[in-house]
N, C-alpha and C positions, 0 to 999 in steps of 0.2 A: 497520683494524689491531686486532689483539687484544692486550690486553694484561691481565697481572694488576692489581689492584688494589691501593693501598697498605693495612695494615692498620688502620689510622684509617677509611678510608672503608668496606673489609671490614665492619669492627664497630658503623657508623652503620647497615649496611644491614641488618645483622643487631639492630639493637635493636630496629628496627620490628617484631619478631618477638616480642621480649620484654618492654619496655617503649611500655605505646600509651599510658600517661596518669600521675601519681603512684599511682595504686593498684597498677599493675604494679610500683612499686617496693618499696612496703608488702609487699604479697603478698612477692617474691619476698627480701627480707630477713629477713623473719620466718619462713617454712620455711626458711629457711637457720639460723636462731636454733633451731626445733623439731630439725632434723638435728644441732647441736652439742650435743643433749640441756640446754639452757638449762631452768630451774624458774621464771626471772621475767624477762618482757621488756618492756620501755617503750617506746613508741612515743610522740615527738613531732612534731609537724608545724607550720609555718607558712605561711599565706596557699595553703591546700589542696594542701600540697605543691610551689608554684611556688619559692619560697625556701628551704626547706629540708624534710628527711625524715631524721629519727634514731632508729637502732633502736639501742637498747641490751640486752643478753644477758649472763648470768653461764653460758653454755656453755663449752666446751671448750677457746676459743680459738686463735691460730692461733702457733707461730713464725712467727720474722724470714723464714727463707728462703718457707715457705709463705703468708704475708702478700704477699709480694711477689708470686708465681707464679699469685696466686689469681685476680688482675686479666687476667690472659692467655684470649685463648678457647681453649675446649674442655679447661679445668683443672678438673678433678670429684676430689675422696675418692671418690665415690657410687657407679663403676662402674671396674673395674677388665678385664674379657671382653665379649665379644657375648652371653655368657650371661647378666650381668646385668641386662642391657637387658630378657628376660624374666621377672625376677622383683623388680621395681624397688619396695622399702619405702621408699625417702627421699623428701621431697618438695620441697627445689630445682630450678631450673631445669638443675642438673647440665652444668656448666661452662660455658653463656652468659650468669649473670645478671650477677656483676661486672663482665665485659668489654661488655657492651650499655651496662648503665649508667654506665661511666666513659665511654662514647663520647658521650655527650649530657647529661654531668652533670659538675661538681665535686666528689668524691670526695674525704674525710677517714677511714681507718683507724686506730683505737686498738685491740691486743686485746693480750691477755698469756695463756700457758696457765701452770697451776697450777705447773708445775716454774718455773719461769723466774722469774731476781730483778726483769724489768725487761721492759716489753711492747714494742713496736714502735709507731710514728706513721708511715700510709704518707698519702703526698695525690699523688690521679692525676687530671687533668683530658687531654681529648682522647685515651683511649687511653695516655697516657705516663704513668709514674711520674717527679712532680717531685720529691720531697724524700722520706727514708726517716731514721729517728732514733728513736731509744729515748728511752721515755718511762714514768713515774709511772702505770701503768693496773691497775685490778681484775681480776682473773681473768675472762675472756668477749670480748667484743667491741663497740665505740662506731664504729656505721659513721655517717657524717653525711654525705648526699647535697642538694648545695646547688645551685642555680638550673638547677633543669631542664630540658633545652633550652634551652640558653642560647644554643649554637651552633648550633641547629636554628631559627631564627624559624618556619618555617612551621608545625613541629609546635605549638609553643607558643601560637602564634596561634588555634590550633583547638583548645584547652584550651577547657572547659565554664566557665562562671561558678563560684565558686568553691564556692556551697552544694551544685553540683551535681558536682566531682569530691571534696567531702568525703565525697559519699553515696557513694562507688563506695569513698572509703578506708576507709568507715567498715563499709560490705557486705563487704571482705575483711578487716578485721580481726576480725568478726565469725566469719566461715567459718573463720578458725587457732583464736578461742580456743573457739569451739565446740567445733570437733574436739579441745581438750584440756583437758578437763576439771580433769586436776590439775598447771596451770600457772596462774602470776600473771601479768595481762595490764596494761597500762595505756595508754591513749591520752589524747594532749594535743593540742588544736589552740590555736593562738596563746596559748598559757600557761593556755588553761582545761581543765578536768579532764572529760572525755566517759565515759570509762571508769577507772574501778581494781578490778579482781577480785581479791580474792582466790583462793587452791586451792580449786573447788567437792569436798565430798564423792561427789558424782554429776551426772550428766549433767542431770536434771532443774534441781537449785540451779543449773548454769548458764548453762540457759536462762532462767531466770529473771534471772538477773546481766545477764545480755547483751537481754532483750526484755520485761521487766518479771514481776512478778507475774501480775498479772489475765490470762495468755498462761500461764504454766506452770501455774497453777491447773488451769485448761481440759484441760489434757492427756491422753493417753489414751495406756497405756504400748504401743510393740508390740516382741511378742517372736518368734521363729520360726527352728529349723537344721533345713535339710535337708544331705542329703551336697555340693549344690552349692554351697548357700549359707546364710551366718547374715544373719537380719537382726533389727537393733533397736534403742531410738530412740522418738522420740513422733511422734503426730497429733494436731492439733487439733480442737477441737469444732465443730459444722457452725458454730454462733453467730457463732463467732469469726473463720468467713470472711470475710473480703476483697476489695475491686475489684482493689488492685494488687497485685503482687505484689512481699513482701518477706519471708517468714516461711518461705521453703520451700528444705531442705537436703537434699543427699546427700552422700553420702559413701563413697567406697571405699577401703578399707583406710586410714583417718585422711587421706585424699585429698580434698577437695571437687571435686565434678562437675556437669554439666548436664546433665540426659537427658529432651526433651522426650517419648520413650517412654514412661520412666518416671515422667513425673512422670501423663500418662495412666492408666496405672497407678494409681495414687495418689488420682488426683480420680473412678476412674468408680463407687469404692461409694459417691460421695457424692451419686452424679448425683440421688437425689429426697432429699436434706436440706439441699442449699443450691440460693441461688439460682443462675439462670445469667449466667455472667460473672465470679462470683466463687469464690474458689480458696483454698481450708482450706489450712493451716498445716502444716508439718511438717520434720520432724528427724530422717532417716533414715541408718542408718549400717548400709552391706555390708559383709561381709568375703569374703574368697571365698581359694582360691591366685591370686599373680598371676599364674601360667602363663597364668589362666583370663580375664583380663583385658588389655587394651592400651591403657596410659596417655598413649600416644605418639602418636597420631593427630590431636592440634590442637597448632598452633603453642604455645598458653598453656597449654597442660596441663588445660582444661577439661572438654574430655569425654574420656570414655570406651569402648572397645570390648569386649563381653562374648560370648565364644564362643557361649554358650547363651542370649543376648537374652529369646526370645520366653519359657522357661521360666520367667529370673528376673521378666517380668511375672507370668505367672501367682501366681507364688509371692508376690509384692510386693501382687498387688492381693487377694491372698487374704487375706495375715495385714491388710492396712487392712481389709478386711471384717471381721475375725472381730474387731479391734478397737473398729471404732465400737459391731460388735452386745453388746460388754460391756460396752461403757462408755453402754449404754441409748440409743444416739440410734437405735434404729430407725427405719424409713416412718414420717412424721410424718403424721394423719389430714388428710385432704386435703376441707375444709370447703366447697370450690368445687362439688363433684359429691356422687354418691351420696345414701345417704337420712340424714336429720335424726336425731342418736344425743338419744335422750328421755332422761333425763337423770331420776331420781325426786327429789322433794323430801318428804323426810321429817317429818311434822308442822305442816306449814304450808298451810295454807287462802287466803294470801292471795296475789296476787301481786308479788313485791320487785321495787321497784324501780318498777315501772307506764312501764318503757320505750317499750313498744309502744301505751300510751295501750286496753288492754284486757288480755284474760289473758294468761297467760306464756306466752309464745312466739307470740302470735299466733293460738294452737290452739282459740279459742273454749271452752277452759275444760276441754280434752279430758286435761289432765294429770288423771288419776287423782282425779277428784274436783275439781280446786282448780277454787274458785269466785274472779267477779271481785270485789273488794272492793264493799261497801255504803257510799254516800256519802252526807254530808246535807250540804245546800246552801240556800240559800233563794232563791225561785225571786222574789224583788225586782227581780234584776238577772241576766239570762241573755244576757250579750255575743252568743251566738251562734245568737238567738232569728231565725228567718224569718218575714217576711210571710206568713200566713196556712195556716205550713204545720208541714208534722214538723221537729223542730230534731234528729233524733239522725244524718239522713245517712248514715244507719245500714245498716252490712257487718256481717258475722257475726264482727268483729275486734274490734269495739268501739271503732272509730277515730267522730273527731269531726268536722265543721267547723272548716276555717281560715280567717279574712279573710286573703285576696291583694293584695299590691302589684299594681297594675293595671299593672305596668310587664311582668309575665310572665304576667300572665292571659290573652292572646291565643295562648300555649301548649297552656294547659290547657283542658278541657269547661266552658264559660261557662254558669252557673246564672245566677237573678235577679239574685243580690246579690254575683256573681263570687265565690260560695266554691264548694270546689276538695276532694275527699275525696281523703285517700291513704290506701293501709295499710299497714302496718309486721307482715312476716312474718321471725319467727325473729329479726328483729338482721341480716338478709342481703337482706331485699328488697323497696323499694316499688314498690305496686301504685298505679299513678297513669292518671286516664281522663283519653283527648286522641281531640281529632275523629276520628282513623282507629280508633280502639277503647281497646286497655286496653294501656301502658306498665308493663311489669317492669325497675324497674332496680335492679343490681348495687348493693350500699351502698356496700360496702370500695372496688371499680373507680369507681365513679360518683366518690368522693371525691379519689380518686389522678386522672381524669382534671379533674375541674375545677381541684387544684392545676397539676398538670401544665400546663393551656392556661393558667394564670394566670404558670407562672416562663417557660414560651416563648415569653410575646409581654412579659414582661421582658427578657430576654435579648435579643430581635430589636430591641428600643429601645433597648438599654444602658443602661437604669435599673431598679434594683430595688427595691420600695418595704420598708423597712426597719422591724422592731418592735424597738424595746430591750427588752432584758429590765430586771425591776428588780432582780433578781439579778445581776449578772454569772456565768455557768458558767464554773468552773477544769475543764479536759479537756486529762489526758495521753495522747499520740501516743506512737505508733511513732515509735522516733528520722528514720528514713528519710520518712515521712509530715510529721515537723514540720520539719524542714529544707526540704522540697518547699513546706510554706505558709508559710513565712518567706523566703522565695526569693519568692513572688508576692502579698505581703500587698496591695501597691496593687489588685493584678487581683481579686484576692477581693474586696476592699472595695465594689467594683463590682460586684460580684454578688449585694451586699445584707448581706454578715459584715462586722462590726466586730470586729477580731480583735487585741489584744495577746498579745506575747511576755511569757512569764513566766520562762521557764529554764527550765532541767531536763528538758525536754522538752514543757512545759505552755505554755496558752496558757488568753487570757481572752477569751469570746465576751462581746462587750457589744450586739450587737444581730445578729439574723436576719432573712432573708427574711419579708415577710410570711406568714402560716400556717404557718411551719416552727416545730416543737414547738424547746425551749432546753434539753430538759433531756442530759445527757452521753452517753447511749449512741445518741440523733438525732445528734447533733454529732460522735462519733467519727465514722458513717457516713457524714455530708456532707463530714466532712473528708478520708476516706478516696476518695472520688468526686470532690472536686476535686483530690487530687494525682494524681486517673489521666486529669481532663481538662485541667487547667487549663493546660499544654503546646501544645493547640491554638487556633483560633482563634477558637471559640465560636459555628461558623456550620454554616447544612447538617445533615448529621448528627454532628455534635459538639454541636450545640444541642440535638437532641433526644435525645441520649440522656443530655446531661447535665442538661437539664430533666425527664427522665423517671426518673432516680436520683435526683433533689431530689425529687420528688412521691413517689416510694414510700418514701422514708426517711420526708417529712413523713405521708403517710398511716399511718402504723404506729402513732403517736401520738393518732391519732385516734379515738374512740368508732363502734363500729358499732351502738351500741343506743341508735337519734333516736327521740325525743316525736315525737308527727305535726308541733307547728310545724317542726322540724329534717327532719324529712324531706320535709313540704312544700318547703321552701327547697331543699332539696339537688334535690328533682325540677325543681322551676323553672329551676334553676342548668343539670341536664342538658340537661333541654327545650331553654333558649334555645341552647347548645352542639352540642346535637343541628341546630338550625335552622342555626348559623351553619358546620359543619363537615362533615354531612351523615352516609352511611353509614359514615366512618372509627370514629368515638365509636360508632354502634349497634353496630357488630361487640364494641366492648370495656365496655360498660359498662349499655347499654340493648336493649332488643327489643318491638317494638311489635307483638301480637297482634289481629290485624283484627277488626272486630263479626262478620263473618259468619263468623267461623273459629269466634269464641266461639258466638255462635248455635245451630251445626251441633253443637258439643259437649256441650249442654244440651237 
């Protein structure tokens, strides 16, 4: 049998449409505050919107009769013809959002417009207006949405932990006061103060209001109108890229949107300035006619449809091109390949530094003259003296004799007294002899993978062995980033971070993983990499590629210009790595050149 529905149950089915969590509710009260042309709006929240959501506005406000009418579906100011529907500037849900939300909410209206001695008080729970009364109210509107699905258990039950639907309220409060610059914004959760903006002057100060400083510092302006389309807005610096994503905006006509096209778009002039996997920063705003656009194509109003697509890629990924190349991030030299840039040293005879344990750079002396330093010594006591033979061991590098721990000499080419030559070329690579001939290994990769096998067979144990700093590091997060690691400080702990909460977005590192550097821009990274794994369950490939973004954050800190003892030790470290893991580690970090290759070459 068919039958119609009652309108209670109509408007349940219909919220699912409009509201799926408390940020749908945020969102969709607050473009409702934007459309009443409101100057300053307060948003408070309790227990991440499960208890309560209050948006307060000094907009336009509503009368009594229209107050009441507003709670009914398909009740819009916004569209009056089917013409409007194609050229739609407002950005409400245009007559579902009140009527979804009273259906799965308790609903309190206050609002009064400027004419009027005396505002209205509406309170509607299940679809029904229970009580309607004049009341004491400021010109605007005080909507208070109280125990969300209350009559829904099952949706409620499937609410995220609370840190984790604040991040969702906290992402669309972000995306309204982006989009408007010269409004005052303010968010409260349980009485504390997350946001209060002031009017920014420009788009820049408000990105900075809303995602710090050391973020809009970075930025890089773009500008660009063709007859299709205007675009403009910032990009970020490649530096400043990211694992996860949380700094990346669109916007179409004062609209926020998703468009995985374009955000393609967007990241492929970046494709040789960052690494992969992670995704630069940006704050993009379209304008276009909305003829040219269709806002109406997802349930939540999230993305969008643009007649000429493939064009505004073009156009989009051009002006980020012409923007990064002004703001100087060109092709960054790429020190893995190609030839060795010689570099002149002006007035200096000596070599600084004596990293490479002979002359600079390993060149046997070939830089323009410079000679290797002259040394006086007294030959009383020569630690590295041999039985009856040459003590210099001697390559055209000017490398020395190391005594070896016998625990890795069955590695290396065994001499009388188990010493071991390496040589140290450029700051990039030791040359180390083992039984099958002569070992080249990578410094920078060699390094990153002994950390690397060092945090994956932590993690495969579930213990990580821990260094305090004596410092403690203060490192402030992206609000979205710090909420993610105060949501799992126990799980982190376990990973080797000792991590207090400080406010404000800041935290205090009091102890790292072993060999992880402490100082703040390692720390953001690590931090930044466990809020994009720490979701999962740290096994399989979740372990290796979250041990493999711990090891390249940790290597970056690290010195590539080793004394022969240091890079003896680091080849040893490969060597045994090499024996215990096989061909995986020689493809990334080592390559061993056979005698008779070298042989045939000479």
């Amino acid at each position: 049998m068919i039958r119609v529905l009652p309108s209670n149950i109509a408007n349940l089915i219909a919220a699912g449409e409009v509201v799926g969590r408390p940020a749908s509710v945020v969102k969709e009260l607050m473009e409702n505050s934007i459309d009443a042309g409101a100057t300053t709006i307060s948003v408070s929240i309790l227990d991440a919107g499960r208890t309560l959501i209050q948006v307060i506005d000094d907009g336009c406000g509503m009368g009594a009769e229209d107050a009441a009418l507003c709670f009914e579906r398909h009740a819009t100011s916004k569209i009056a013809s089917a013409e409007d529907l194609e050229k739609i500037l407002t950005y409400g849900f245009r007559g579902e959002a009140l009527a979804s939300i009273a259906a799965v909410a308790q609903v309190t209206l206050k609002t009064r417009r400027e004419e009027d001695e005396a505002g209205i008080q509406i309170e509607v729970a299940d679809s029904r207006i229970l009580s309607s009364k004049p009341v004491a109210a400021p010109r605007g509107c005080n909507i208070a949405v109280s125990n969300l699905f209350y009559n829904v258990p099952a949706r409620r039950k499937f609410l995220k932990s609370d840190a984790a639907e604040m991040r969702h309220i906290e992402q669309e409060f972000i995306r309204v006061a982006a989009s408007h610059p010269d409004r005052a914004f303010a968010l409260k959760h349980n009485g504390r103060d997350m946001y209060s903006i002031r009017p920014a002057a420009n788009l820049k100060q408000r990105i900075s209001d809303l995602c710090g400083r050391d973020l809009a510092n970075e930025l890089v302006e773009v500008s660009t109108q063709t007859d299709l389309i205007k675009v403009s807005g910032f990009i970020g610096s490649p530096l400043d890229a990211r694992k996860t994503p949380g700094n990346q905006y669109f916007f179409i006509n004062g609209r926020y949107f998703r468009s995985p096209m374009l955000h393609k778009a967007v990241c492929k002039p970046y494709e040789n300035l960052v690494r992969e996997g992670y995704i630069p920063s940006y704050f993009l705003f379209l304008e276009c006619d909305p003829t040219e656009v269709d806002v109406n194509i997802h349930p939540q109003k999230t993305e969008v449809k643009f007649t000429e697509e493939h064009i505004i890629f073009e156009i989009l990924s051009a002006c980020v091109r012409e923007a990064l190349g002004r703001g100087a991030f060109g092709p960054s030299i790429d020190f893995e390949s190609g030839e060795v840039l010689d570099f002149p040293v002006m007035g200096r005879e000596e070599n600084v530094g004596g990293f490479t344990g002979g002359t600079a750079g390993g060149h046997g002396g070939s830089y323009g003259g410079i000679r290797s330093p002259k040394m006086d010594y007294s030959s009383l006591f020569d630690h590295f003296e041999k039985e009856g033979g040459d003590v210099s061991g001697g390559s055209g590098a000017g490398s020395r004799p190391v005594s070896q721990d016998r625990g890795y000499g069955h590695n290396l080419e065994e001499e009388d007294n188990s010493h071991a030559d390496v040589i140290v070329l450029s700051g990039k690579l030791i040359l180390a002899p083992v039984r099958e001939g002569l070992a080249v290994i990578n410094i920078k990769k060699a390094q990153e993978a002994v950390l690397y096998h060092k945090y994956f067979a932590f993690l495969t144990q579930e213990h990580f062995i821990s260094q305090r700093s004596l410092y403690p590091q203060q490192v402030v997060l992206r609000s979205d980033i710090y909420s993610i690691i105060l949501e799992h400080l126990e799980r982190i702990s376990q990973l080797g971070f000792d991590i207090r909460d400080f406010g404000d977005n800041t935290i205090i590192v009091y102890a790292v993983p072993d060999g992880f550097p402490a100082d703040e821009e390692a720390l953001k990274e690590a931090m930044d990499n466990l809020a994009a794994a720490i979701d999962g369950n740290m096994e399989g490939e979740a372990a290796v590629q979250y041990a493999s973004s711990l090891a390249a954050t940790a290597a970056k800190g690290l010195s590539h210009n080793l004394n022969p003892v240091q890079a003896q030790m680091l080849a040893n470290e490969v060597l045994i790595l090499r024996a215990t893991h096989g061909a995986d580690l020689a493809v990334r970090c080592i390559t061993i050149i056979p005698t008779e290759e070298l042989e045939r070459k000479i």
